[in-house]
Every structure is written in structure tokens, then in C-alpha cells.
C-alpha positions in Angstrom: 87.6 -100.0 -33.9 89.4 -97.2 -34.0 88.7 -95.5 -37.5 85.6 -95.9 -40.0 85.4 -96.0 -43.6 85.7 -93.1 -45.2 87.6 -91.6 -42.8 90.6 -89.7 -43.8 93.8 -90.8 -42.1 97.8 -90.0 -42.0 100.0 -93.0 -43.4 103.3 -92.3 -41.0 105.1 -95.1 -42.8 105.1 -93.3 -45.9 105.9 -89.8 -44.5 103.0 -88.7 -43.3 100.5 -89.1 -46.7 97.4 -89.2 -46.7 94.6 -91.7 -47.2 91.2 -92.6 -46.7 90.3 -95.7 -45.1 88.6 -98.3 -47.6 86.2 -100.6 -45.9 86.1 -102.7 -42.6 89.5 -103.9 -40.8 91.1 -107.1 -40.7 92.7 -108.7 -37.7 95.6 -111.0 -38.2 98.1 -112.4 -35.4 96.3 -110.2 -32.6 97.1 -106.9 -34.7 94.4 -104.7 -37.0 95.2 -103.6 -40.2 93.0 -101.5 -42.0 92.3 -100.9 -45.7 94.0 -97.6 -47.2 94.2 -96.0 -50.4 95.6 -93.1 -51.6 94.6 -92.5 -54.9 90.3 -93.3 -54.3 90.5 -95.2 -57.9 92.2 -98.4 -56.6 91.7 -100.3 -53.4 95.0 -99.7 -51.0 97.1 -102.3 -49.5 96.3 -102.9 -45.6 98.5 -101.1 -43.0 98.7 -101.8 -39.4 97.1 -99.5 -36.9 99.8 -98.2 -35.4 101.6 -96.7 -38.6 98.4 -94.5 -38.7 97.2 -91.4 -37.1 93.9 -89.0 -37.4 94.4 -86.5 -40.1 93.5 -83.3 -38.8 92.9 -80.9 -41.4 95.6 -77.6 -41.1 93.6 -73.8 -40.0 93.2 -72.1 -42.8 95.3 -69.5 -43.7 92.8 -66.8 -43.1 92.8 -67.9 -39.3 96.3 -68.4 -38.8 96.7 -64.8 -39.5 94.4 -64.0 -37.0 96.1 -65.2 -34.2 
């Protein structure tokens, strides 16, 4: 399993949003599709692994500076 619930994720198939995985993930046809929504008052839709990625908060600006 590759991400938990609760975990914040990047939706790549709608440019990059992002979401926050919902609950545990399904496994149809040999593929897993997970749970995401995007607004945490409804239940997403289920998107295939692959059309996700880790969200990696950005340095804050503070930091940035500094380097």
C-alpha cells in the first residue's frame, strides 16, 4: 500500500490538485485505486495509483530566501 488515510496527495490528472486520501484502497482488474477528495466535506471519487504522487509541502518563503 502505498499511501494511508489521511494522507495528503497530488491528483496529476487534474493538474496537479490536491487531495487527501479517504479511507482504505480498492483493487479492481490487478490495479489500486484509492479514495480521494478534495473538498474534506464529501467522499471523492477513486483514482488509480498511478495518476497520484506524494504532496510534498513547498519551503517556506522565509527559507527560500535564505538560500
Amino acid at each position: 500500500m502505498k499511501y494511508t488515510k489521511g494522507e495528503k496527495v497530488l491528483i496529476k490528472s487534474l493538474g496537479n490538485k490536491i487531495g487527501i486520501i479517504d479511507d482504505e484502497p480498492k483493487e479492481t482488474k490487478g490495479k489500486i485505486f484509492y479514495p480521494v477528495s478534495i473538498d474534506p466535506s464529501q467522499q471523492g471519487p477513486y483514482y488509480p495509483e498511478e495518476s497520484l504522487e506524494k504532496y510534498i509541502p513547498p519551503k517556506p518563503v522565509e527559507e527560500l530566501l535564505k538560500e
